[in-house]
C-alpha positions in Angstrom: 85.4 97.0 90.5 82.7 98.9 92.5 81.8 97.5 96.0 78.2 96.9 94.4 80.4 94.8 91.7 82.0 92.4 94.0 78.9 91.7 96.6 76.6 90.8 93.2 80.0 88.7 91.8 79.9 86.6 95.2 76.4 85.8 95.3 76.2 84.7 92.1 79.1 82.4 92.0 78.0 80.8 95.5 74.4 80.2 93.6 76.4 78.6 91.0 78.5 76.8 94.0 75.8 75.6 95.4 73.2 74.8 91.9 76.7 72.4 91.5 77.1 70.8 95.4 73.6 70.0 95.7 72.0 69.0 92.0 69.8 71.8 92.1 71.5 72.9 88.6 69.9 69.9 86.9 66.6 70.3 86.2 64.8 66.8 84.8 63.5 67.5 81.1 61.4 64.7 79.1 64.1 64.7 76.5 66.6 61.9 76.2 69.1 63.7 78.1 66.6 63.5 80.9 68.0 66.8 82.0 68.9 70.5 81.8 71.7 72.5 83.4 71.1 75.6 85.1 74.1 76.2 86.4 75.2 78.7 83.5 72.2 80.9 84.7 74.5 83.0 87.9 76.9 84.1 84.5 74.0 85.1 82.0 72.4 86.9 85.0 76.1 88.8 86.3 76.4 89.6 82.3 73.3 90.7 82.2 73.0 92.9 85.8 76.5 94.2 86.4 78.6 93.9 82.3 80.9 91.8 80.9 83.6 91.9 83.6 81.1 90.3 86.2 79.6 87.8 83.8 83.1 86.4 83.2 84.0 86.5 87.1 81.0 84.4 87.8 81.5 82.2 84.8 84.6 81.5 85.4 84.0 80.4 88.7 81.3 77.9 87.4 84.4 76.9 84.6 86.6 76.4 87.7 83.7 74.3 90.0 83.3 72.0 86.7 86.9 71.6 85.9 87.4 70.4 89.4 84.6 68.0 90.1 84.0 66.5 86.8 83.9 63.0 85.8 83.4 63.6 82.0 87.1 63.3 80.4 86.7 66.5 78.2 85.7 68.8 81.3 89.4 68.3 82.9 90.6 70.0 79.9 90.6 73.7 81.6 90.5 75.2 77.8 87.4 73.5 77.5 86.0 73.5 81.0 86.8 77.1 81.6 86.9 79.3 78.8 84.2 78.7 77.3 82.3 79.8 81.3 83.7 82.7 81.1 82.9 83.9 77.6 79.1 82.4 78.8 78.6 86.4 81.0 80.7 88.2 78.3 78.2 86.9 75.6 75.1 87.5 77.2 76.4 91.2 78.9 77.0 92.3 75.2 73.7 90.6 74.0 71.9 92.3 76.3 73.4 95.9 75.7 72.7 95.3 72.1 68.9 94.3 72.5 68.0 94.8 75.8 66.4 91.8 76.4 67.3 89.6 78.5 65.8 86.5 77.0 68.0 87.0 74.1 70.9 87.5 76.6 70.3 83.4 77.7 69.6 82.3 74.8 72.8 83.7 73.7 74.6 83.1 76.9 73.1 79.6 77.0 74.8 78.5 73.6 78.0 80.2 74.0 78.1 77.5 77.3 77.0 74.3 74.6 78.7 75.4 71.7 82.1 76.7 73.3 82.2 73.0 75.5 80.9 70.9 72.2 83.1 72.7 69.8 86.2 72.6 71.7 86.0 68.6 72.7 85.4 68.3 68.9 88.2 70.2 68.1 90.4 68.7 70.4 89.4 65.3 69.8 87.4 64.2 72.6 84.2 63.7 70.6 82.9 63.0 67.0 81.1 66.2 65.4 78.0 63.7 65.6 78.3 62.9 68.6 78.2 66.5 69.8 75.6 66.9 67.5 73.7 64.7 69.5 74.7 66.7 72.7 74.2 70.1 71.1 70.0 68.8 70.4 69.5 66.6 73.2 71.3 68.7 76.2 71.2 72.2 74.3 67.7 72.9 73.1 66.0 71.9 76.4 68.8 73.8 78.3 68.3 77.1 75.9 64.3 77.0 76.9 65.0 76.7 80.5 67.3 79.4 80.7 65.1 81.8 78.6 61.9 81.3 81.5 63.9 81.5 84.2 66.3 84.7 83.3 63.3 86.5 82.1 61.2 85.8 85.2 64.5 86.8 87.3 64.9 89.6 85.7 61.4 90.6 85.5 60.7 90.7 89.3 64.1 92.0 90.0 63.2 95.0 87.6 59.7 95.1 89.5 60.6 94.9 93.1 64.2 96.8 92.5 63.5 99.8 89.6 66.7 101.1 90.2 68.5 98.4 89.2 71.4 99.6 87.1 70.6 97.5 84.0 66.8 98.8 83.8 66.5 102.3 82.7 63.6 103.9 81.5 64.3 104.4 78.2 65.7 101.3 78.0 63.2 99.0 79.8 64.0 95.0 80.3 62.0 92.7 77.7 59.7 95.8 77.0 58.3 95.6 80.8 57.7 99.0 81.2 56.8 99.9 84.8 55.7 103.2 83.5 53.1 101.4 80.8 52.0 99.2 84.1 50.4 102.3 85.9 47.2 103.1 86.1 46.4 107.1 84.2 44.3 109.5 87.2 41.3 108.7 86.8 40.5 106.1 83.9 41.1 102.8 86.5 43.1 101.3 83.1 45.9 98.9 84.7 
């Protein structure tokens, strides 16, 4: 790991630290779950800025945080609390790669999170398949909207205020925000 590695690996997972300590990570949705997490965000956004190897650092550190201050039964199962965190940066770094986009890199980071938790305390027989059902539409949908706005508007302004970002290349722009497209031709004033 490069030095740039491990200073973006620490910030995240004290972001995802502290979205845990202080409530931050729940944001109030009108849905009957009556909110959303966003404390998968720190792994879809290491995944996304830094690879695979990041993403899984920092969501395994959010896997560890939940395992060890839950009160749901299920999450004190560390197959179910953990793994499924740190496949959450792994998904999304290889979503990303694929399409570039980093919408598309929470959404798919975003249900690895509610599908790896739900489907392991199914299979493991902490929960009813409809129950987690319930879970997966109530918790999951809102939770996969939230993540999409607020990765794409994180990594839009990173790629605006920071071009030379590693994961924004020119030929490769993020969410097809080109900066090049954003500048105004000599002489014809078009922005």
């Amino acid at each position: 790991m490069k030095t740039k590695d491990i200073v973006v690996s620490a910030l995240l997972a004290a972001i995802a630290i502290v979205l845990g300590a202080t409530g931050l990570g729940f944001v109030p949705v009108p849905t009957p779950a009556g909110r959303a997490t966003i404390m998968h965000i720190p792994a879809i956004l290491a995944g996304v800025l830094e690879g695979p190897l990041v993403g899984a650092f920092v969501g395994g550190i959010f896997g560890l945080y939940s395992f060890f201050t839950t009160a749901v039964p299920f999450l004190r199962d560390p197959l179910i609390a953990i793994v499924p965190r740190i496949l959450i940066g792994v998904c999304a770094a290889f979503a990303f790669k694929a399409t570039r986009s980093s919408g598309i890199a929470a959404i798919v980071g975003t249900l690895t999170n509610t599908g790896g938790v739900l489907g392991l305390a199914v299979l493991r027989g902490y929960l009813p398949p409809k129950v987690a059902l319930g879970i997966a539409v109530t918790h999951g949908l809102p939770e996969v909207v939230v993540a999409f706005l607020l990765v794409v508007l994180i990594t839009r302004g990173l790629v605006k205020h920071f071009p030379q970002l590693r994961f924004h290349t020119p030929d490769h722009p993020v969410d097809g925000n080109n900066p090049k497209e954003n500048q105004s031709p000599q002489g014809t004033g078009k922005v």
